[in-house]
C-alpha positions as CSV (number, residue, x, y, z in Angstrom):
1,X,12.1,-10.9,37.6
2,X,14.7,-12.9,35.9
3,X,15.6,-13.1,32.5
4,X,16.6,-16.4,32.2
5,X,16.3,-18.2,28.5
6,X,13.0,-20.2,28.3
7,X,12.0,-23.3,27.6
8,X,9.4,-25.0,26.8
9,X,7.7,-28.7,28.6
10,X,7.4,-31.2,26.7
11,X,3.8,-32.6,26.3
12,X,2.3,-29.6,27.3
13,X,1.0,-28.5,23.8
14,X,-3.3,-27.9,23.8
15,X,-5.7,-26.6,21.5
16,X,-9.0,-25.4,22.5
17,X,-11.9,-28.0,22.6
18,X,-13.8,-28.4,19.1
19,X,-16.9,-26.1,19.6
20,X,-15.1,-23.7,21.7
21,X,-16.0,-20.1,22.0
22,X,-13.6,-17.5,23.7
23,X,-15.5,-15.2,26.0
24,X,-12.3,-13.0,27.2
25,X,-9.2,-13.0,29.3
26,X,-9.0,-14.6,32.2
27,X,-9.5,-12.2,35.1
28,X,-6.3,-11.7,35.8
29,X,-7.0,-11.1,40.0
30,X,-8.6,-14.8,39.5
31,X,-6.7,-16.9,42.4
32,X,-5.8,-20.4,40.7
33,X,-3.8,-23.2,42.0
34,X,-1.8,-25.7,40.0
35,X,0.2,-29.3,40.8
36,X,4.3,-29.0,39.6
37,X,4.6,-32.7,39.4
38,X,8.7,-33.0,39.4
39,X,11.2,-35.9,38.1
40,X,11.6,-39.1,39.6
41,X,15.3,-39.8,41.8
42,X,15.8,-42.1,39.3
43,X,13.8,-43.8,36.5
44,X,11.0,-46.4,37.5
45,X,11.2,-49.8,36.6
46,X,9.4,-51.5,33.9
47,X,5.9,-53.0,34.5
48,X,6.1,-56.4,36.0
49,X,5.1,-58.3,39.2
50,X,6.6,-57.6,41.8
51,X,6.7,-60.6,44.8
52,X,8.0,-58.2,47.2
53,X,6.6,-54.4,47.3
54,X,8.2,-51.4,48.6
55,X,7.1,-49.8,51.6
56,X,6.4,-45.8,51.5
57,X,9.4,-44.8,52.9
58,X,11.5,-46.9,50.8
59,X,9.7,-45.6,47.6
60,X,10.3,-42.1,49.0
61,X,13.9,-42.7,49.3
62,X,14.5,-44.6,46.0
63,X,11.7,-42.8,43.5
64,X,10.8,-39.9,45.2
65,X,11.3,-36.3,43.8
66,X,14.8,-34.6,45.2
67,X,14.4,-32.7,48.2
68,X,16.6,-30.0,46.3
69,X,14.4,-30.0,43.3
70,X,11.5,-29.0,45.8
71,X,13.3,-26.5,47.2
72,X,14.4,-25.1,43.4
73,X,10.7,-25.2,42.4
74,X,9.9,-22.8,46.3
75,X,12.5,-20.9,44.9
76,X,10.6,-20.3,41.4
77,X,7.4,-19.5,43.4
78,X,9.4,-16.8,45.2
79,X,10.2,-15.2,41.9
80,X,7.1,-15.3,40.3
81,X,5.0,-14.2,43.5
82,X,3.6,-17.4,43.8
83,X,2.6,-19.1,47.0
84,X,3.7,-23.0,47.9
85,X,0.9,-24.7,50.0
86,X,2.8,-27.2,51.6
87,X,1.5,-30.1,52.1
88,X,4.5,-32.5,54.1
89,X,4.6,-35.5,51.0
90,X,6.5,-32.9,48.6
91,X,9.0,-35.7,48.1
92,X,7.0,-38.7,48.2
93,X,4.1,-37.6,46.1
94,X,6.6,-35.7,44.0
95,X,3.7,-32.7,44.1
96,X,4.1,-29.2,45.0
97,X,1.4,-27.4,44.9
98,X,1.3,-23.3,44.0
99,X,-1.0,-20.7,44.1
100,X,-1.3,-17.3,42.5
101,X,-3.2,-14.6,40.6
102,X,-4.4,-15.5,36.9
103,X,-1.8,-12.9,36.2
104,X,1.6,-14.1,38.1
105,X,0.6,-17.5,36.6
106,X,0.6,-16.3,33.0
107,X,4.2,-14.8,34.0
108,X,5.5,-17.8,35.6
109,X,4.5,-20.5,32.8
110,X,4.2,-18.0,29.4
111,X,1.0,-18.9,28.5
112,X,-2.0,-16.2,28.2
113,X,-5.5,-18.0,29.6
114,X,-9.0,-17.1,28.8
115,X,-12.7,-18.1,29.6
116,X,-14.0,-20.6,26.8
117,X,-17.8,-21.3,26.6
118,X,-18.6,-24.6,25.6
119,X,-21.5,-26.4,24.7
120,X,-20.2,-29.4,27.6
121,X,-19.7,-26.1,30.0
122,X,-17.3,-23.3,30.5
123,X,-13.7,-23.7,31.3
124,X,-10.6,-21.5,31.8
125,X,-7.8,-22.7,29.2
126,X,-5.2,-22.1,27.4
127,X,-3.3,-23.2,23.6
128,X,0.4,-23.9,22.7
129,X,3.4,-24.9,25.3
130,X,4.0,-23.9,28.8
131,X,7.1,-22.2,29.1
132,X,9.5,-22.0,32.2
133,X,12.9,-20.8,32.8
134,X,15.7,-23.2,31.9
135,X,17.2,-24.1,34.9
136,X,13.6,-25.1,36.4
137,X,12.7,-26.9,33.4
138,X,14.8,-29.7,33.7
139,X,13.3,-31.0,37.4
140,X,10.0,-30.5,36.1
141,X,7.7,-33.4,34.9
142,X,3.9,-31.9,34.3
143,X,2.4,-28.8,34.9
144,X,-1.4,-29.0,36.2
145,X,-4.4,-26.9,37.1
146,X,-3.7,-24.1,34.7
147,X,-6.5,-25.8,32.5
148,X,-9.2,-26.5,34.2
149,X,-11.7,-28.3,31.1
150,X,-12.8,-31.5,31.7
151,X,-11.2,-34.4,30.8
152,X,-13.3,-37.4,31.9
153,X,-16.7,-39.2,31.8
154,X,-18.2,-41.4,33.9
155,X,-18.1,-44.8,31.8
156,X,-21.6,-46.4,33.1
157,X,-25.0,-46.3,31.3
158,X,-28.7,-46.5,32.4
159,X,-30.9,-49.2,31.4
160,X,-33.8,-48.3,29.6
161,X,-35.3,-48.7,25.7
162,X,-33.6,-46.2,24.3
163,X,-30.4,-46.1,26.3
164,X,-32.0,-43.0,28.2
165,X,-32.5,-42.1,31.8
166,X,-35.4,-43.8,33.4
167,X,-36.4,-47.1,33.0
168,X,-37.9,-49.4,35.8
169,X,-36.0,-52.6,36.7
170,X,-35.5,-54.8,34.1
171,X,-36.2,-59.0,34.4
172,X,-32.8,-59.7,32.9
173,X,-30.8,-57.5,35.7
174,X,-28.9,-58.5,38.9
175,X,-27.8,-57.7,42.2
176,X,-23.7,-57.2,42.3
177,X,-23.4,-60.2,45.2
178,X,-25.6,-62.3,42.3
179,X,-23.0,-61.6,39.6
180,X,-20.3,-62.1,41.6
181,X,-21.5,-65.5,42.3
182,X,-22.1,-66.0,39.1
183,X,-17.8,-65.7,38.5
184,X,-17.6,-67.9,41.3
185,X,-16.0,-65.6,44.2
186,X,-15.6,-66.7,47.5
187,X,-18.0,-65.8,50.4
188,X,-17.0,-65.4,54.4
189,X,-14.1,-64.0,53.5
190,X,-13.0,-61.4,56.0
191,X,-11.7,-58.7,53.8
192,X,-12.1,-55.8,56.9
193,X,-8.6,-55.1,57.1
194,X,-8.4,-53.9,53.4
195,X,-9.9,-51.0,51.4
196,X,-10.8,-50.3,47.7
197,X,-10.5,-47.0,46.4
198,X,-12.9,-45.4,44.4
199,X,-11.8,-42.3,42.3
200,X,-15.0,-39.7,41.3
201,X,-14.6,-36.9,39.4
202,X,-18.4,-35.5,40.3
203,X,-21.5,-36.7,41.9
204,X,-21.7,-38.1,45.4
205,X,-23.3,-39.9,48.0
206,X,-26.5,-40.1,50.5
207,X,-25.1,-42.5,53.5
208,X,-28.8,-43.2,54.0
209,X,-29.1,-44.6,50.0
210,X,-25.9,-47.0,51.3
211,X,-27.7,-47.9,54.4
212,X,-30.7,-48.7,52.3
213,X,-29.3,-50.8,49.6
214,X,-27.1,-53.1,51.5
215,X,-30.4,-53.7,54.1
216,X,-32.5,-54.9,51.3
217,X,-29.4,-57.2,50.0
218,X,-29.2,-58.7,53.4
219,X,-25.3,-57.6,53.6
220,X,-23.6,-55.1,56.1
221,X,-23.1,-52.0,54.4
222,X,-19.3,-51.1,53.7
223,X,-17.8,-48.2,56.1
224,X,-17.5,-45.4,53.5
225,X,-15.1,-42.5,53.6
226,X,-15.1,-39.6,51.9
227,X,-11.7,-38.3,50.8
228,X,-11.6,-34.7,49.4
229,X,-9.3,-33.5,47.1
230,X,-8.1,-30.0,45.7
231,X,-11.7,-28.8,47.4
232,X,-13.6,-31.3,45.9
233,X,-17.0,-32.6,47.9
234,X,-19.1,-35.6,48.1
235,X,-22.5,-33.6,46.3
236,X,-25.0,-35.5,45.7
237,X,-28.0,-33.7,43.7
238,X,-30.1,-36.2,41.0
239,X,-30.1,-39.9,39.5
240,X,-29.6,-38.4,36.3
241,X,-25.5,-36.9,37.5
242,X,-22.6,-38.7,38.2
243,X,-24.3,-39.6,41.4
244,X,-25.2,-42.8,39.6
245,X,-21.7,-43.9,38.7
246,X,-20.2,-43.1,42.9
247,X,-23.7,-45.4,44.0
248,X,-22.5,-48.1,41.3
249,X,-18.8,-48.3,42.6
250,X,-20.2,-48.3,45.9
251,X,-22.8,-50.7,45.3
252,X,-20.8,-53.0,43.1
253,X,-17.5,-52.7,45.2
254,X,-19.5,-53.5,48.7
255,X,-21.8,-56.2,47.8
256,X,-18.9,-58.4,45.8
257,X,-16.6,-57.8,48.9
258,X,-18.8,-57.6,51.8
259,X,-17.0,-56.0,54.5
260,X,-14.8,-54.5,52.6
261,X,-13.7,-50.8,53.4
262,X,-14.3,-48.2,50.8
263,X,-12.3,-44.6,50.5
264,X,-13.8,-42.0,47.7
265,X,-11.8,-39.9,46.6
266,X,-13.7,-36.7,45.2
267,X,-11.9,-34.4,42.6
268,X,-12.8,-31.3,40.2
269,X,-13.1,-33.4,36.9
270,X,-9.6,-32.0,35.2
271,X,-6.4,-33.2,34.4
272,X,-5.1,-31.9,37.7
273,X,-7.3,-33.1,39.5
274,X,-7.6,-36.6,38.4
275,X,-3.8,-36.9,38.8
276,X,-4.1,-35.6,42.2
277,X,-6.6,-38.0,43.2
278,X,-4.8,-41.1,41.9
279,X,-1.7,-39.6,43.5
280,X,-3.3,-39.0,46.7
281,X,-5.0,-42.3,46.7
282,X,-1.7,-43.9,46.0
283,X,0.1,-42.3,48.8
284,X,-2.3,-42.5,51.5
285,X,-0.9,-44.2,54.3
286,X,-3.9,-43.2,56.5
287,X,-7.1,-45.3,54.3
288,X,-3.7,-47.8,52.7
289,X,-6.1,-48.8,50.0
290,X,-5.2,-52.1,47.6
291,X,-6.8,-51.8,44.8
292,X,-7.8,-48.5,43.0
293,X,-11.0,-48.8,40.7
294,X,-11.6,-46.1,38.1
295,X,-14.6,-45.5,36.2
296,X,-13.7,-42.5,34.2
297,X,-11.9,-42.0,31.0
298,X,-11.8,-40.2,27.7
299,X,-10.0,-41.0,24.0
300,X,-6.5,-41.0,24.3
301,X,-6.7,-38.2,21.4
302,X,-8.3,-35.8,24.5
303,X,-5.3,-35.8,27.0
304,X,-2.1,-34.0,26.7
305,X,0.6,-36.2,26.8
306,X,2.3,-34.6,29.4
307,X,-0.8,-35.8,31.2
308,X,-0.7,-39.4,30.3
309,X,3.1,-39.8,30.8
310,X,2.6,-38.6,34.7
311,X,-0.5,-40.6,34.7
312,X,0.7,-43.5,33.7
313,X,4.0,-42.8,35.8
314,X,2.0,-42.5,38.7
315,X,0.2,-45.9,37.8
316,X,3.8,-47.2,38.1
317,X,4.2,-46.0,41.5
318,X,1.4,-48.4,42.5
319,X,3.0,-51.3,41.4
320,X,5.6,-50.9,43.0
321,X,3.6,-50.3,46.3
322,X,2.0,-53.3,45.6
323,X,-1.6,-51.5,44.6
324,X,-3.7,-52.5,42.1
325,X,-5.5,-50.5,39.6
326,X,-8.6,-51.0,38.1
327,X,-10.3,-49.0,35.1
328,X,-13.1,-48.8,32.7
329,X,-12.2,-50.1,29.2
330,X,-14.8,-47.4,27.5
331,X,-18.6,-47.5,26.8
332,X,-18.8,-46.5,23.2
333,X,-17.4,-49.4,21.0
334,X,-13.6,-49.3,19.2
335,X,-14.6,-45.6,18.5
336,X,-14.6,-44.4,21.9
337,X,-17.2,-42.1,20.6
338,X,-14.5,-40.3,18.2
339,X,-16.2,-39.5,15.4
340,X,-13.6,-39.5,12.9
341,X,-13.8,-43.0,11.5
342,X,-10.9,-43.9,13.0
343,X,-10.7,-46.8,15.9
344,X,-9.4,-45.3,19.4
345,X,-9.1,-46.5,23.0
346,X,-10.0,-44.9,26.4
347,X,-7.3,-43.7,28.3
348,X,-6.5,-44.1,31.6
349,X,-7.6,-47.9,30.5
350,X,-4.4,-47.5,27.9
351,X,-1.6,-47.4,30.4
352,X,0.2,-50.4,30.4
353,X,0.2,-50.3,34.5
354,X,-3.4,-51.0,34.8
355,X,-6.1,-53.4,34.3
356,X,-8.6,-52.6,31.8
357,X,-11.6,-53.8,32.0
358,X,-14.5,-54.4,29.3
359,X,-17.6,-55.4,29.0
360,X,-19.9,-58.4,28.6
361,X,-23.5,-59.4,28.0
362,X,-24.2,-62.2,30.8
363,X,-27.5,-64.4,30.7
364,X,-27.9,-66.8,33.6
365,X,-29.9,-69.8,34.7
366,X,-30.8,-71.8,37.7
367,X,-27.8,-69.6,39.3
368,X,-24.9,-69.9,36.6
369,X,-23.8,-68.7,33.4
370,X,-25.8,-69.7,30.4
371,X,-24.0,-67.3,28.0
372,X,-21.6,-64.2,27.6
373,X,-20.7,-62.7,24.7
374,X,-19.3,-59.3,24.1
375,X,-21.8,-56.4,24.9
376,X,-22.7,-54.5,22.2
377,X,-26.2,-53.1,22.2
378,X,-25.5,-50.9,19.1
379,X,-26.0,-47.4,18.2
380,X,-26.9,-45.1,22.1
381,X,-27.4,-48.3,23.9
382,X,-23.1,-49.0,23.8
383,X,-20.5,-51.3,23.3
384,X,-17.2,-51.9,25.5
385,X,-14.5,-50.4,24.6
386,X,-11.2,-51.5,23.0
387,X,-8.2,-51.5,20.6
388,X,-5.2,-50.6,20.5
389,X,-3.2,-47.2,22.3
390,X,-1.6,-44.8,19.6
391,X,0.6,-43.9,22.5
392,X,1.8,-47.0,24.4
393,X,4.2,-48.9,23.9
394,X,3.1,-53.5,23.6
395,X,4.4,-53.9,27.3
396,X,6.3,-57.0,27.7
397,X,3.3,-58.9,29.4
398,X,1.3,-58.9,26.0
399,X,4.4,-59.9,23.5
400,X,2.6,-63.5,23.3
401,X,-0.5,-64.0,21.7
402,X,-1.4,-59.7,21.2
403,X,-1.1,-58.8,17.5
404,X,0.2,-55.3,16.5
405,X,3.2,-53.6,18.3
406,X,1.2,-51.4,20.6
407,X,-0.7,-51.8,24.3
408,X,-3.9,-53.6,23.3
409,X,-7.4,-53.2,25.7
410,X,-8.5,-54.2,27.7
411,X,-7.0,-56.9,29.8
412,X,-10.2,-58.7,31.2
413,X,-14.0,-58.1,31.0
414,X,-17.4,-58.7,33.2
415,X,-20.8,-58.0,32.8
416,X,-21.8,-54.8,31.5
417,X,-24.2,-54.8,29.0
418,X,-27.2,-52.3,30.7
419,X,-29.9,-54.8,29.4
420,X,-28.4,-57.2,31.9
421,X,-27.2,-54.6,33.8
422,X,-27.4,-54.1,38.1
423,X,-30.0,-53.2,40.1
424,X,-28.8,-50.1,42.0
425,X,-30.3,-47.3,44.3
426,X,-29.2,-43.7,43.5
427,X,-30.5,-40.8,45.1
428,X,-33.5,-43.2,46.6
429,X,-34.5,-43.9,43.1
430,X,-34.3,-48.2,42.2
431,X,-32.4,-48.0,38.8
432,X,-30.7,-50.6,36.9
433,X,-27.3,-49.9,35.5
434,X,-24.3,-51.3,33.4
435,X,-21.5,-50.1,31.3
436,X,-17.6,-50.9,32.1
437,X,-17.7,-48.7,35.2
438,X,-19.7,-51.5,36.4
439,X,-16.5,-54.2,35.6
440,X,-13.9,-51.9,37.2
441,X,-14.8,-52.2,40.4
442,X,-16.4,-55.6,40.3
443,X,-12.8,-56.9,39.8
444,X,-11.6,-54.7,42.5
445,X,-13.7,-56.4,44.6
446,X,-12.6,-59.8,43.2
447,X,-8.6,-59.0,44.2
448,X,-9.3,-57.8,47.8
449,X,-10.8,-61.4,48.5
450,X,-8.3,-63.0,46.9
451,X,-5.6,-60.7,48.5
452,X,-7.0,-62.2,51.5
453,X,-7.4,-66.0,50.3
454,X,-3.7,-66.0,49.0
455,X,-2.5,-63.7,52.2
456,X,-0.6,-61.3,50.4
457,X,-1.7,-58.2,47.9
458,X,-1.3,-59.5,44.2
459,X,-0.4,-55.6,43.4
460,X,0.2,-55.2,39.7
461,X,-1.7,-58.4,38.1
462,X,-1.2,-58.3,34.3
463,X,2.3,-60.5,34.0
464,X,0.5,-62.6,35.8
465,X,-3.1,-62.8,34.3
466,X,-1.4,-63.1,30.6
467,X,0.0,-66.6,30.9
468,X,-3.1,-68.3,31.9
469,X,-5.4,-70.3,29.7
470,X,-9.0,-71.7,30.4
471,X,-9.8,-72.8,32.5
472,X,-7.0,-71.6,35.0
473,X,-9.2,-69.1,36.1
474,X,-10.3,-66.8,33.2
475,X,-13.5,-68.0,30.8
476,X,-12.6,-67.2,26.6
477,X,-15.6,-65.3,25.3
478,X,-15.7,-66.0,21.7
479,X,-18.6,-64.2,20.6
480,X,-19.4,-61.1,19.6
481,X,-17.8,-57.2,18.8
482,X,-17.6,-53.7,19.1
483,X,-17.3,-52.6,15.9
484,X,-13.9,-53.3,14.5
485,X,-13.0,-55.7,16.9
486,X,-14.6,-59.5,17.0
487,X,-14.0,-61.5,19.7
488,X,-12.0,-65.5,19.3
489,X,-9.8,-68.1,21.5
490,X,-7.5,-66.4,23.3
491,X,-6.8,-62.3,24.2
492,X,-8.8,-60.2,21.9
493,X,-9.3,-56.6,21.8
494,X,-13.0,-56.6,23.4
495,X,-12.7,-58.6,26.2
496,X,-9.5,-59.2,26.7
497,X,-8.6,-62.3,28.5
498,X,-11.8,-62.7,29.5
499,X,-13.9,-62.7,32.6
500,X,-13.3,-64.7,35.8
501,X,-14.0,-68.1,37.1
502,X,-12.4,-66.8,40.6
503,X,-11.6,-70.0,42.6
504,X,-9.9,-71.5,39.3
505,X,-8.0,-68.0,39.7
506,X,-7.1,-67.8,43.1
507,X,-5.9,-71.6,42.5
508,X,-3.7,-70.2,39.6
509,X,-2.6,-67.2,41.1
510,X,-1.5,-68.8,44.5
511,X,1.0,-71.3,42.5
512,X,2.3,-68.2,40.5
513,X,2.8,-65.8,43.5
514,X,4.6,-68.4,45.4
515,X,6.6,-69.2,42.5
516,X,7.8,-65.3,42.4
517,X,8.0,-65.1,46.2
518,X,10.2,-67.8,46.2
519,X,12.3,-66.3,43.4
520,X,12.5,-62.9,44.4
521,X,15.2,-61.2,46.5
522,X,13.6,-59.1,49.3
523,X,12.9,-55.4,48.8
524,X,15.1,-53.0,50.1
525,X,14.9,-52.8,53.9
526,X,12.2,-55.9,54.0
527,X,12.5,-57.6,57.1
528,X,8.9,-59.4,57.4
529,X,6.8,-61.2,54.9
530,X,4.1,-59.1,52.8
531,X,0.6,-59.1,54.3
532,X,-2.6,-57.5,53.0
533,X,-3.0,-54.9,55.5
């Protein structure tokens, strides 16, 4: 065993949860696997559109982890009896994954792990820094999978009185095609060639719910596919689990994109594995999703940072593939459900590479919008989330007309509010449903038709959703809050931008891609035109 000095990662530092018991010491014959996410070649670029995207092989080449950093890291499983489960996108994904006995784990990364009992569920966990030898420390990004609490929930809420499981349909609620008509998008668009990924961290689906739903909507249901990750499954059991928020991305994502192809990607609800699954969902040149819609989040104050700095990193990666990411702003006001007295935003919404997405309270008439202000049902019945990040940076997109000096969320909003929340079918049961989960993959489903309408993938859309003003496509809500944020004219920190008027949008955007098409050297090795396959 060497004796090399230590080090420890940066980032890495945890406590235990509040209201955490310790049972014992890890068994130390337990098998556990963890994610070494290493450096980039070479920094990434800052956020911006990007005209021209790079293929996978070009990333791989100009971003991708060393092949001699995966070889160092092989060589640091070797000496800590560790096992590499290879994989074959080592160097794209920058991932290698390792496997080992509680014990030769504890060795390899200086930490001690025990069993927790917590009143959310057990974990295995660990406090303080990982620690690794010096000269492995320095190719080494994040360190994943030696914690396994969770770090997410689901951000979507069931319509009933008392913001409790059970209610029967309500008069004020809609079908997802009916909102989506309600932004204006456009129908008989032939969006088969693309696909919308759907990260779940629990739950599952019943392909005979999907079946069901989309019949009764008159609408072909989506081809789903179920993509599994570090063991995860597709386990459905009751309306009341996260079985609700896969049938509401599914549901949502389907019927405002009809025809649309939709991969779910399943992971264990951790910091590993939520990585992994945006990673893997990135990467996948098999499903070559184009927009990513995520539904789960937690306070920023929750994560690690070495888990948000990968995170967003990875988020990064996408842009530069030309994918878009979509995510829940946060169901519990400008608390996030912190209770501290403090304001604080969800995180992933927080990265400056996504689009965050908040909430709204829609009323229609005679088949249009009547009135939307900012959903806020008070006390258990919610309020989208938004503020500002403690940890990010104002990216460059937001220096105009965003107060403070760091990210503000979200970017845009959509109807959320559960009392005019969507009619959905989980688990056979007719339920209506809201919350910002609802948002994140409505507007997925929004930029896969206009991918298609424009004839190219919009990728990262921020720097280019900032500079419009009503009515080039985004409608100002001026009313309303969520506790320490009010709504006004322009971006504010409940719904953002705003939410969309979509053929005023795809008008907008199609000047403004062309613009940067026009302007923009080709990629790297380009020798064709973008397309949205």
């Amino acid at each position: 065993m060497p004796n090399s000095k230590r080090i420890s990662l940066a980032g890495t530092e945890r406590v235990a949860l509040h209201g955490a018991r310790v049972i014992g010491p890890t068994d130390p014959h337990q098998l556990i696997e963890v994610s070494v996410v290493l450096k980039h070649r070479q920094p990434l670029p800052s956020a911006q559109h990007r005209a021209q995207r790079l293929s996978h092989e070009e990333f791989a080449a100009t971003y991708g982890a060393n092949s001699a950093d995966v070889d160092k890291i092989r060589q640091f499983a070797r000496e800590y009896n560790l096992q590499v489960l290879e994989r074959g996108d080592e160097t794209l994904r920058r991932t290698v994954t390792l496997a080992g006995t509680a014990a030769n784990m504890e060795k390899a990364f200086g930490v001690e792990l025990n069993e927790y009992e917590h009143p959310e569920g057990s974990y295995r966990g660990r406090i303080g820094s990982l620690q690794v030898p010096e000269e492995y420390a320095a190719c080494i990004a994040g360190v994943f999978g030696l914690d396994d609490r969770p770090v997410a929930h689901p951000h979507f809420r069931y319509h009933t009185p008392k913001g409790a499981f059970g209610a029967r349909v309500s008069s004020t609620s809609y079908n997802p095609n009916q909102v989506a008509a309600f932004y204006g998008f456009p129908t008989g668009v032939d969006v088969s060639s693309q696909t919308i990924a759907l990260i779940e961290l629990g739950g599952g689906y019943r392909p005979a719910d999907i079946k069901n739903y989309f019949q009764k909507l008159g609408l072909a249901a989506p081809h789903v596919k179920a993509v599994l990750v570090d063991h995860a499954h597709n386990r459905p059991t009751t309306p009341q689990s996260a079985d609700g928020e896969v049938m509401l991305d599914i549901e949502v994502a389907g019927a405002a994109a009809p025809g649309v192809g939709i991969a779910v990607y399943f992971a264990p609800n951790t910091d590993r594995g939520f990585l992994d699954a945006l990673s893997t969902a990135i990467h996948d040149q098999l499903n070559k999703p184009s927009v990513i819609s995520i539904s789960w989040g937690g306070p920023e104050s929750s994560w690690t940072a070495q888990s948000m700095q990968n995170f967003d990193q990875v988020a990064q990666e996408a842009a530069l593939l030309g994918i878009t990411i979509t995510v829940a702003a946060g169901d519990n006001g400008s608390s996030d459900g912190v209770n501290d007295g403090q304001n604080h935003v969800d995180f992933p919404a927080s990265s400056p590479n996504v689009l965050a997405c908040g909430g709204t309270n829609l009323i229609a008439a005679n088949g249009a919008i009547s009135q939307e202000t900012v959903w806020n049902d008070g006390g258990n019945g919610g309020a989208t989330g938004g503020g500002f990040s403690v940890v990010f940076a104002k990216p460059a997109y937001q220096s105009a007309g965003v107060t403070g000096t760091f990210r503000g969320v979200p970017d845009v909003a959509g109807d959320a509010d559960p009392e005019t929340g969507y009619n959905v079918l989980v688990d056979g049961q007719n339920m209506v449903v809201g919350g910002t989960s609802a948002v994140a993959p409505l507007w997925a489903a929004l930029i896969v038709l206009m991918n298609q309408k424009i004839g190219r993938r919009l990728g990262f859309l921020n720097p280019l959703l900032y500079p419009l003003n009503p009515p080039d496509g985004l409608r100002d809500i001026t009313q309303g809050n969520n506790g320490a944020f009010s709504a006004g004219p322009g971006w504010d920190a409940t719904t953002g931008k705003g939410t969309p008027m979509a053929m005023q949008l795809i008008s907008a955007l199609t000047a403004a891609t062309t613009a940067a098409a026009a302007a923009a050297p080709p990629a790297a090795g380009s020798r064709k035109p973008v397309t949205t396959s």
